[in-house]
FIDOSE-278127 format. One record per residue (C-alpha): residue in one letter; x negated, y negated, z. Coordinates in nm, 2 decimals. Example, Ala and Ser with C-alpha at 12.3 -4.5 7.8 and 13.67 -1.06 7.14 Angstrom:
<pts>
[pt 'A' [-1.23 0.45 0.78]]
[pt 'S' [-1.37 0.11 0.71]]
</pts>
This chain:
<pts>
[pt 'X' [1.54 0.31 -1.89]]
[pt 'X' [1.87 0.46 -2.09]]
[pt 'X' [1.71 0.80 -2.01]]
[pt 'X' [1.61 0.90 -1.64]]
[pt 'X' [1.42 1.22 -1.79]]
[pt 'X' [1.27 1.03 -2.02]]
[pt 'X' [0.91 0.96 -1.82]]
[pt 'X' [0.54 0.94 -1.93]]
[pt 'X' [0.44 1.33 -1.87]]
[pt 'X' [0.75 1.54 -1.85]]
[pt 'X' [0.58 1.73 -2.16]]
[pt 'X' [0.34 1.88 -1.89]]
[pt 'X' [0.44 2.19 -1.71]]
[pt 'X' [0.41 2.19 -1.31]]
[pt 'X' [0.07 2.31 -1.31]]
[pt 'X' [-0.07 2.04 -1.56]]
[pt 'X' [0.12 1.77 -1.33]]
[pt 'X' [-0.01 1.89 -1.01]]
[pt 'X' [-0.40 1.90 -1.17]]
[pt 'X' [-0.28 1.53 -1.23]]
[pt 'X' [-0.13 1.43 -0.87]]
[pt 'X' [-0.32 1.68 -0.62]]
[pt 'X' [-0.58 1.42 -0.54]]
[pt 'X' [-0.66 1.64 -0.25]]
[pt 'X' [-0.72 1.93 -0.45]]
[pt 'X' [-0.95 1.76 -0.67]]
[pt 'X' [-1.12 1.65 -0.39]]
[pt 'X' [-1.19 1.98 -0.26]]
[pt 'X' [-1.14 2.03 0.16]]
[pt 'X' [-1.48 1.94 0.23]]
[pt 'X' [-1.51 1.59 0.08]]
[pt 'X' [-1.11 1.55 0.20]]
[pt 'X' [-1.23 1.56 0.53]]
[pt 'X' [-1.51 1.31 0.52]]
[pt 'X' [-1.31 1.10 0.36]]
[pt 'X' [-1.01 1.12 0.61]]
[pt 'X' [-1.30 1.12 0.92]]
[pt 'X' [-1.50 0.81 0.78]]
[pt 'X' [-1.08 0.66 0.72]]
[pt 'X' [-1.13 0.67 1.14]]
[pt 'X' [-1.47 0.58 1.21]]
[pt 'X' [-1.50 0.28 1.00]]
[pt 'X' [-1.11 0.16 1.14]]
[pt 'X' [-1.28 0.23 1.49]]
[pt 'X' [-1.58 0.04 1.44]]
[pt 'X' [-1.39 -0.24 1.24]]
[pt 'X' [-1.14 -0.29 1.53]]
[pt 'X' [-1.42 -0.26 1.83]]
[pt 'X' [-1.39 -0.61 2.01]]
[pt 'X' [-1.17 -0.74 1.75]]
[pt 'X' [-0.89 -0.97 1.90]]
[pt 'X' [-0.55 -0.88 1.81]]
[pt 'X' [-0.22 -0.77 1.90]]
[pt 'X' [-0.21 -0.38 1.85]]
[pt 'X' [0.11 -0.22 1.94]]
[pt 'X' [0.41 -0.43 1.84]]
[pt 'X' [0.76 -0.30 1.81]]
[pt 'X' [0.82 -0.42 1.47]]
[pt 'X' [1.10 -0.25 1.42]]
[pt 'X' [1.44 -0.18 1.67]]
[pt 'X' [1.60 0.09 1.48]]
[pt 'X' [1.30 0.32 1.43]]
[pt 'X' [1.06 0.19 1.72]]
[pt 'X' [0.77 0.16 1.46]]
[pt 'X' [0.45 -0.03 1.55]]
[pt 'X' [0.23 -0.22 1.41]]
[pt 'X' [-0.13 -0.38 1.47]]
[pt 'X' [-0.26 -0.75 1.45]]
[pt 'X' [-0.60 -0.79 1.41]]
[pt 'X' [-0.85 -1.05 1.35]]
[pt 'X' [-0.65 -1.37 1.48]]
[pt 'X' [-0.83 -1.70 1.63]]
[pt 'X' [-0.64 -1.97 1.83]]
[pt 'X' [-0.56 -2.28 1.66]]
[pt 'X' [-0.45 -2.27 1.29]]
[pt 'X' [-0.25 -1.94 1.16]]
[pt 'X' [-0.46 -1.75 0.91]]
[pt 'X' [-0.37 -1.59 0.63]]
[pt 'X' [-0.20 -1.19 0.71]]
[pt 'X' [-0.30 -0.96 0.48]]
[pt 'X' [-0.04 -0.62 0.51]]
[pt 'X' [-0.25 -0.34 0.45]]
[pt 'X' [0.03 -0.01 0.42]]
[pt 'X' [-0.14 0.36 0.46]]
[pt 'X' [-0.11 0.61 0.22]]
[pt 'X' [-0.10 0.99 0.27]]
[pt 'X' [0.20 1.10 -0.01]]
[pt 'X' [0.43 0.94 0.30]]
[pt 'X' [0.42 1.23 0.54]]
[pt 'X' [0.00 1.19 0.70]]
[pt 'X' [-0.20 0.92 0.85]]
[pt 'X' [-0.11 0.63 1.02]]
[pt 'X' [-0.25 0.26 1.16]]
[pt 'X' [-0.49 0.46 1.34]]
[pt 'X' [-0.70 0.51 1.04]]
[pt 'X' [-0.61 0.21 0.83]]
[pt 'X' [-0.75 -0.08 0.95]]
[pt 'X' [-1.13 -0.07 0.80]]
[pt 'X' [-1.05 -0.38 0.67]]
[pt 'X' [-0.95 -0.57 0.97]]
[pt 'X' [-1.34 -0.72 1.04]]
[pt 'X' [-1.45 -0.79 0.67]]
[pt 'X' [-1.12 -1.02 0.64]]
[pt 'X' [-1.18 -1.16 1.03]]
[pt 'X' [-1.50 -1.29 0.91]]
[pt 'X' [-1.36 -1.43 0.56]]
[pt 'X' [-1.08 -1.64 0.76]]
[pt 'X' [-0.80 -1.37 0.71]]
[pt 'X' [-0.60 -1.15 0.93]]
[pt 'X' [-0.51 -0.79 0.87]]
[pt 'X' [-0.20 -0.63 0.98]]
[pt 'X' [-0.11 -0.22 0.97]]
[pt 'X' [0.21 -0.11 1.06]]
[pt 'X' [0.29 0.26 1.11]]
[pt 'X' [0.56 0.43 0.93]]
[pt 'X' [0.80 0.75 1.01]]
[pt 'X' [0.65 1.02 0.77]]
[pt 'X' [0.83 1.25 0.57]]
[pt 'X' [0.98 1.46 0.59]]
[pt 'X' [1.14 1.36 0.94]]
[pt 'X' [1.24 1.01 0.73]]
[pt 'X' [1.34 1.04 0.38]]
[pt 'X' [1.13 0.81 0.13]]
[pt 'X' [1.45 0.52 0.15]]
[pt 'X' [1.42 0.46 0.49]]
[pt 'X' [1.02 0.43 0.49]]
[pt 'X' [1.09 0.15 0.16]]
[pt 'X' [1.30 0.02 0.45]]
[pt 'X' [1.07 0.03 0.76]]
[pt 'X' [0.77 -0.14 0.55]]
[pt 'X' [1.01 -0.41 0.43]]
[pt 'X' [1.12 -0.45 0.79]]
[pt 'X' [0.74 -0.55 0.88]]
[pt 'X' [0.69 -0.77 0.64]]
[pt 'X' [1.04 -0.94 0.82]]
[pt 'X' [0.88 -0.95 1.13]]
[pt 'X' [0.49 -1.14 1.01]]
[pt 'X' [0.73 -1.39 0.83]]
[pt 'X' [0.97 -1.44 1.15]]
[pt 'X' [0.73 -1.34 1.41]]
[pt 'X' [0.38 -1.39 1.27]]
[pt 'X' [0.34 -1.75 1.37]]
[pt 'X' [0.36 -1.65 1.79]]
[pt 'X' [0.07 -1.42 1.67]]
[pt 'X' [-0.16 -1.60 1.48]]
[pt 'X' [-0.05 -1.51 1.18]]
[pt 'X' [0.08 -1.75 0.86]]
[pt 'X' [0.41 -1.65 0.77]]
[pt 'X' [0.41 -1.84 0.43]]
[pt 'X' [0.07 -1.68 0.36]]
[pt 'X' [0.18 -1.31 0.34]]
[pt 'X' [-0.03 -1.08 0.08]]
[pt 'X' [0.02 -0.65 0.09]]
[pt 'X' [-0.18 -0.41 -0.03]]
[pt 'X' [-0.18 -0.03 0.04]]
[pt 'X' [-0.32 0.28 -0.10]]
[pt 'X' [-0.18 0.57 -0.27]]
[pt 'X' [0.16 0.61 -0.12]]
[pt 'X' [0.11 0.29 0.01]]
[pt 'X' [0.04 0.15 -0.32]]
[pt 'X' [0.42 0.28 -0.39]]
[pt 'X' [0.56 0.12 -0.08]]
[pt 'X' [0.34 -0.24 -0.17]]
[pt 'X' [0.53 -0.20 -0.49]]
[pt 'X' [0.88 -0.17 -0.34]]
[pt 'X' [0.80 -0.47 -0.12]]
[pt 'X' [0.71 -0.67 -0.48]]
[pt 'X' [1.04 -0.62 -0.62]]
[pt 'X' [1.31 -0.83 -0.59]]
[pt 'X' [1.68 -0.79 -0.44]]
[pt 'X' [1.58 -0.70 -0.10]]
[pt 'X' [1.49 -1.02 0.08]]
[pt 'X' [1.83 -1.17 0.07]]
[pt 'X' [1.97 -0.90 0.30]]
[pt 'X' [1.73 -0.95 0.56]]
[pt 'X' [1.73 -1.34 0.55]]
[pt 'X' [1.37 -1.32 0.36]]
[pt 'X' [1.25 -1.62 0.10]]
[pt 'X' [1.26 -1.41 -0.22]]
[pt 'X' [0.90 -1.50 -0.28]]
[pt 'X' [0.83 -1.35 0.10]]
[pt 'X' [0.51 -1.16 -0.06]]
[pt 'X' [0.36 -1.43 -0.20]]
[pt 'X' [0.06 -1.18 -0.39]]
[pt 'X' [-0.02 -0.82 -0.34]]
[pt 'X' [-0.26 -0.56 -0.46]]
[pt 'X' [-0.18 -0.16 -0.46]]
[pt 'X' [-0.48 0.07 -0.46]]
[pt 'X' [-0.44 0.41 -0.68]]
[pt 'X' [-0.04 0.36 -0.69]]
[pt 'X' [0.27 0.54 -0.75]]
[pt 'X' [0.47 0.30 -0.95]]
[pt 'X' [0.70 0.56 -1.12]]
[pt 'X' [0.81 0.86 -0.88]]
[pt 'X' [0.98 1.07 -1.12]]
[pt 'X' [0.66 1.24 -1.23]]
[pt 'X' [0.68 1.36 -0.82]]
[pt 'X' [1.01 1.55 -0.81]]
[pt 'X' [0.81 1.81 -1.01]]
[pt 'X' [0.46 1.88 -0.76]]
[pt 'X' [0.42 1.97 -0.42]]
[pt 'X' [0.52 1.66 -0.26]]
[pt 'X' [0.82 1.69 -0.35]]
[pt 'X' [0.94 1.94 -0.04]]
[pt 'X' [0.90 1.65 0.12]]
[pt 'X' [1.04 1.43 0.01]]
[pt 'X' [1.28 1.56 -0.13]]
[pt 'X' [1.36 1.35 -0.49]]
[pt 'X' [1.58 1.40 -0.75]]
[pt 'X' [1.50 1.21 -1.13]]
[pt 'X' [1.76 0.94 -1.02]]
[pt 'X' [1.67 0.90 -0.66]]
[pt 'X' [1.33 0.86 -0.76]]
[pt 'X' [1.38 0.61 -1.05]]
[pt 'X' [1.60 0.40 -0.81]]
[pt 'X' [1.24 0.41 -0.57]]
[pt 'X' [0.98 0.31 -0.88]]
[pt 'X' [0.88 -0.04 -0.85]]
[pt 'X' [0.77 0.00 -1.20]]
[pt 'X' [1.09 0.10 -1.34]]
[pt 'X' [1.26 -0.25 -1.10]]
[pt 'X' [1.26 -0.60 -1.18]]
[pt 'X' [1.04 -0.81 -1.00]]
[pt 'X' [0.92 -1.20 -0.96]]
[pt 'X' [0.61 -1.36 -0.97]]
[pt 'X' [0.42 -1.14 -0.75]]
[pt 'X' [0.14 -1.05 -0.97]]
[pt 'X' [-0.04 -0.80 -0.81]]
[pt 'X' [-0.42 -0.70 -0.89]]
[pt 'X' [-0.40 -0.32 -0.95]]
[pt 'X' [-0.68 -0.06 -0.83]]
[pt 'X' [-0.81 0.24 -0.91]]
[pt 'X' [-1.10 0.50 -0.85]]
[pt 'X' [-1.31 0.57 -1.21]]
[pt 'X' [-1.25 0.95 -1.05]]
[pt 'X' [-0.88 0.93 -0.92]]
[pt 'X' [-0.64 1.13 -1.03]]
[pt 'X' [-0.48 1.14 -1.40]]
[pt 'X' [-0.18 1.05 -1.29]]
[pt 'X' [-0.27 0.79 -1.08]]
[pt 'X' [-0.52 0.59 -1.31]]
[pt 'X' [-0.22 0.62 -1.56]]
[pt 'X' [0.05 0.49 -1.33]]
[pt 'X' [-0.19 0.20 -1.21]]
[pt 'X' [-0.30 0.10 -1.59]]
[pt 'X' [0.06 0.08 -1.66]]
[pt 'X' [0.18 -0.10 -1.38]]
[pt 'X' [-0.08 -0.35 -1.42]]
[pt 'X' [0.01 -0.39 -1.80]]
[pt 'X' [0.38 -0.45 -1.66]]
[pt 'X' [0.27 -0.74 -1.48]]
[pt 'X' [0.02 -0.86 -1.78]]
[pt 'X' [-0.32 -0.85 -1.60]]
[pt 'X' [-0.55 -0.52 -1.62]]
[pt 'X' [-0.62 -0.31 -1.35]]
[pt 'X' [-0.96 -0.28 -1.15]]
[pt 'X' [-1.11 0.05 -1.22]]
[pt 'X' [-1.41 0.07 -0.98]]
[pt 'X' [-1.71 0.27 -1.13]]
[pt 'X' [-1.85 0.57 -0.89]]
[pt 'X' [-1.47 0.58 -0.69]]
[pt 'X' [-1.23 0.85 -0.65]]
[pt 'X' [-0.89 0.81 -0.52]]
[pt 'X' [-1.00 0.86 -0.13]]
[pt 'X' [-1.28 0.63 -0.09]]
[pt 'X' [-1.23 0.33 -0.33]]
[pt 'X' [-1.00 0.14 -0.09]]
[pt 'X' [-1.32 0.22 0.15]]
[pt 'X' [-1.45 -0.07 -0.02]]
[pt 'X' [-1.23 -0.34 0.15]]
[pt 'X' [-1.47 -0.29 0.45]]
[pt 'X' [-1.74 -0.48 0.26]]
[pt 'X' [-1.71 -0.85 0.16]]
[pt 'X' [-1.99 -0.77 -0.15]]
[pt 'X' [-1.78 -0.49 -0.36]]
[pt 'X' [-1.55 -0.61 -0.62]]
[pt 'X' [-1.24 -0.51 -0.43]]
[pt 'X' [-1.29 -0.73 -0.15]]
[pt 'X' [-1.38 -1.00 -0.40]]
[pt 'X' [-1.06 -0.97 -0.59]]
[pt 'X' [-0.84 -0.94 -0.27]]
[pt 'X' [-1.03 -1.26 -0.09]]
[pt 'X' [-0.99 -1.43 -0.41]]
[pt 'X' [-0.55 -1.34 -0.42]]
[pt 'X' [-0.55 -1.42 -0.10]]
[pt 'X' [-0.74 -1.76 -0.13]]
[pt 'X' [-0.50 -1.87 -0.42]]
[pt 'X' [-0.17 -1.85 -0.21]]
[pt 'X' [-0.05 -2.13 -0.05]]
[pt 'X' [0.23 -2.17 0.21]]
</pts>
């Protein structure tokens, strides 16, 4: 990385890179808004009955919550950390949690923890509220059913970026963390290098210049032995199929491009224990051990 401007498409102009990373324009606002309704229903229906522990102050400095679902008394299961997406500034735990029952009835539990979106928080301090949940399942989990030494994330979109930053190594140490805290992960439709953003929309958000936003790539950090399994939608966005192909190449596996999938609906398919992304994450999760 001896040149920051040196990035896989800065030879686009602004309108070829927002054709690449406006997922929602591609979309279109009708199928947007199924996707982000069925986001609810399906979370909703997942959760209905569900024991858990929804509501948990995870985090003092910012007040953030998060939701435990899918726990049983006895032996700790397995917490699977799903992050939401939403380019870091929409959605929440509310709508994230369509998971939560498929993994109940595999043996695994599912926690979602909010976020402060952007642009009230800047993109630093969300890295630094998502790390801060995964501090509390490792020194809280076990009161709550959860594993601590059995920790696997996975988010989509802009929570495939913040899955990323919680792969990467050099922050565990600060908060009294096992670097090997994240024992496996797996980022749906990613952003693994954000300079490509500081050029689209997003970006009056969050508010990135070349260097903040290198300093904020997982794929541009070093990082251990948390091989993820990358995932992507055969009708995502350019950018995003590139960034996950590449990320997945960094790590030395190849992604998961699901057939018929775009980039709102193929993390949809963790609901179902039969689709190939539920078969990849049960089988990550069922080669950790404590």
């Amino acid at each position: 990385m001896d040149d920051l401007n040196d990035w896989p498409g800065r030879e686009l102009d602004d309108e070829a890179l927002d054709v690449a990373y406006n997922v929602r324009r591609k979309a279109g606002p009708e199928l947007f808004e199924r996707h982000m309704a069925r986001y609810l229903a399906m979370s909703d229906d997942a959760v209905a009955g569900l024991p858990g522990h929804p509501g948990i102050v995870y985090d003092e400095a910012s007040g953030e919550r998060l939701d435990v679902w899918g726990v049983e008394d006895g032996t700790p299961r397995p917490a699977f950390v799903f992050v939401h997406g939403g380019y870091w500034m929409a959605l929440s735990r509310r709508e994230s949690s369509f998971m939560a029952r498929m993994l109940h009835e595999n043996g695994v539990a599912t926690v979602v923890p909010d976020y402060t979106l952007a642009p009230e928080a800047a993109l630093d301090e969300i890295v630094r509220q998502v790390r801060a949940s995964i501090a509390w399942v490792h020194r809280h989990g076990r009161a709550h059913g959860l594993d601590p030494e059995r920790i696997v994330v996975g988010g989509s979109s802009a929570g495939g970026h913040l899955t990323g930053m919680t792969m990467v190594d050099g922050w565990q140490e600060p908060l009294g963390l096992p670097g090997d805290v994240v024992k496996a992960a797996m980022p749906f439709s990613g952003l693994f290098d954000l300079r490509p953003i500081t050029r689209v929309y997003v970006n009056e958000y969050v508010k990135l210049d070349v260097p903040k936003a290198a300093a904020l790539s997982p794929g541009l950090l070093p990082a251990g032995r948390r091989c993820p399994a990358a995932v992507a939608g055969e009708h995502d966005g350019d950018g995003f199929l590139a960034q996950s192909r590449r990320f997945a190449r960094h790590w030395g596996v190849e992604p998961l491009v699901v057939p018929g999938r775009d980039h709102f609906d193929v993390v949809l398919d963790l609901a179902d224990a039969r689709t190939a992304a539920s078969r990849t994450l049960l089988e990550l999760i069922g080669s950790v051990t404590g």
